[in-house]
N, C-alpha and C positions, 0 to 999 in steps of 0.2 A: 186112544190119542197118543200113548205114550209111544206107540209101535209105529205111527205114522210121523213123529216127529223124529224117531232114531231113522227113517229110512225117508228120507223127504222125498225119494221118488217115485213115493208110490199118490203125491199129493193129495186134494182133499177126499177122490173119491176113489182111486186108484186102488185093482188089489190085484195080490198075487199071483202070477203063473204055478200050477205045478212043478214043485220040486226048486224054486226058485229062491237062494238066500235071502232071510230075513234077521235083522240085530233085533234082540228082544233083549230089556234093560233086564238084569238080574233081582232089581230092587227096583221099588218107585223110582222115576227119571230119565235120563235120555242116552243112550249109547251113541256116540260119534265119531264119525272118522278123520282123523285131524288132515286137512286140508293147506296147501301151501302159504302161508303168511297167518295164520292160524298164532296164538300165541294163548298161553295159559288162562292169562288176562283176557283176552275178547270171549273165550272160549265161555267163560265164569258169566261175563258180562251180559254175551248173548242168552244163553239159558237159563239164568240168575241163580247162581247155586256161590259159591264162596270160595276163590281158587283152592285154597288150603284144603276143603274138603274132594276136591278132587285129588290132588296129590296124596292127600291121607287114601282114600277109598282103594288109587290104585298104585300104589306104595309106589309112588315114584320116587328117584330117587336127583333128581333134580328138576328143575321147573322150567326146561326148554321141552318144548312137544316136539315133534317131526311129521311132517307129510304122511301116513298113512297108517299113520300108529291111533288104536282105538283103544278107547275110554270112555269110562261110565261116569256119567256125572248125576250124582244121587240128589233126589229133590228139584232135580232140571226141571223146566218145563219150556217148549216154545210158543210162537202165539197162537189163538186162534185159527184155525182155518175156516175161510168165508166162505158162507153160501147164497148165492144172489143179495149180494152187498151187506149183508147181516150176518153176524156174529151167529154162533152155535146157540145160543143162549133168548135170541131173538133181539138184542139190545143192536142200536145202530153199529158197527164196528168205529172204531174210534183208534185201533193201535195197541190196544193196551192187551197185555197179556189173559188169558185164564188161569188165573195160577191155581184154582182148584181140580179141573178137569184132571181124570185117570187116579181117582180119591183122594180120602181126606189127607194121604200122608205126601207132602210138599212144603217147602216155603212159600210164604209172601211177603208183599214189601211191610206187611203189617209185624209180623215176625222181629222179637229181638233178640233170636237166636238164631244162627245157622243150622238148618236144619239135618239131622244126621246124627247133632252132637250130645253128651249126656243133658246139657244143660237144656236144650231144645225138648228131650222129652219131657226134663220134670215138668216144664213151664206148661205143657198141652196139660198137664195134671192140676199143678198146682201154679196160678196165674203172678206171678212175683212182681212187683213194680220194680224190679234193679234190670240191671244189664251187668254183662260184664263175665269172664273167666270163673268156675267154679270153683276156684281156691278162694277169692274175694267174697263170697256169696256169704259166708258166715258172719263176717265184719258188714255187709252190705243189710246182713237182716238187720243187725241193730243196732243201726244207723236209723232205718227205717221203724221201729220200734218193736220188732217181729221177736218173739220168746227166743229162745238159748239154751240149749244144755249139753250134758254130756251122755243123757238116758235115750235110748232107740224107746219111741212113741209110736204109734200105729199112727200113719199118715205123715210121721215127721219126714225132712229131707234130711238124707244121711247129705253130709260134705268130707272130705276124704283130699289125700294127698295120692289118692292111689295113681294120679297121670302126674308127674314130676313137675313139668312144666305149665300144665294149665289147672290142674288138682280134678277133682270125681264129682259127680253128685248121683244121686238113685234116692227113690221114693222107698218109704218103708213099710212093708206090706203086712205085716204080722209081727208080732213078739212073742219069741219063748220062753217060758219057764225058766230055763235053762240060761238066760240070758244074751241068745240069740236072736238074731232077726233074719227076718225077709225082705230082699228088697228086689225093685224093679228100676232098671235101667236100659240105656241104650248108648252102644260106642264102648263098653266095657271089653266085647269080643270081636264088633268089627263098626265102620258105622252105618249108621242105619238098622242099627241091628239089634232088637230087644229082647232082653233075659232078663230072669229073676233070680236069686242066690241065696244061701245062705251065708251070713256073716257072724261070725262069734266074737268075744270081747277078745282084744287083741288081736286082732287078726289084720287088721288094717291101719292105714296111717291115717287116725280118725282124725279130725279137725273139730268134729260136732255135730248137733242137730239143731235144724231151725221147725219151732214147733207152728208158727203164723199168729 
């Protein structure tokens, strides 16, 4: 689906000629070719992804698009495509997106995170009742009454000032002896993009760990 939405002319049942260009998203979502009247904003709107995250994904460097300039917008999705008046799913069509379709890894309006971002992945992990910037999330736990401390747990969420402006977070996936850990995160390298690491005492601008 994702291949038929970056290339809408190939429509619902359409397929390729031999040797004939196809955009294939590099990541879950939709490759686009920016189109005349085209702006950042409809762009985000139409495909429901989060402008920011597309200007993050392809390091723009300002937020005016142009006519023919292409871009990935990670977590895209567009609507359904119909088949004798019903939706792929068999439900009456009604408008309304699939935001699952082309797997599990997407946003939906359910989501209260942008998908792509660190805080997005912990939450698929670990289900947190806050919203909000991962530099807040530690003040957010215990407010909400969620543990606290300064010791990496197995399972805890590290929080981190490692992104200046919006701060880090990543699941902790082991402890060492050593006083090391493992963690697992996404957007540390690119977004949409998950690794795991190891972390030693001092090594980062900790903020803390929320244990739940």
């Amino acid at each position: 689906m994702r291949i038929r939405w970056s290339n809408p002319w190939l429509g619902t049942t359409g397929e390729p000629s031999e040797g004939q260009h196809l955009w294939l998203p590099p990541v879950p979502g939709v490759v686009v070719v920016v189109k005349r009247g085209d702006t950042l904003r409809s762009l985000a709107a139409a495909f429901h992804v989060q402008p920011q995250v597309i200007v993050d994904f392809n390091q723009l460097s300002r937020t005016t698009v142009v006519a023919g300039q292409v871009l990935v917008l990670p977590g895209g999705h567009g609507l359904q495509f119909i088949t004798n008046g019903e939706s792929r799913s068999g439900a009456s069509w009604q408008g309304q997106p699939d935001i699952r379709i082309g797997g599990p890894i997407g946003s939906s309006a359910g989501d209260p995170f942008p998908w792509g971002q660190c805080t997005w992945y912990v939450w698929t992990r670990i289900h947190v009742p806050w919203q909000g910037d991962a530099y807040t999330w530690y003040e957010s736990a215990i407010a909400h009454g969620w543990s606290v401390g300064s010791t990496p747990r197995l399972g805890a969420i590290m929080v981190s000032w490692e992104s200046p402006a919006y701060g880090h977070v990543a699941v902790v996936d082991a402890v060492y002896p050593d006083g090391s850990w493992l963690v697992s995160e996404m957007n540390y390298i690119g977004i949409g993009v998950i690794d795991q690491r190891i972390v030693r005492p001092g090594q980062v601008p900790l903020i803390g760990f929320i244990y739940g």
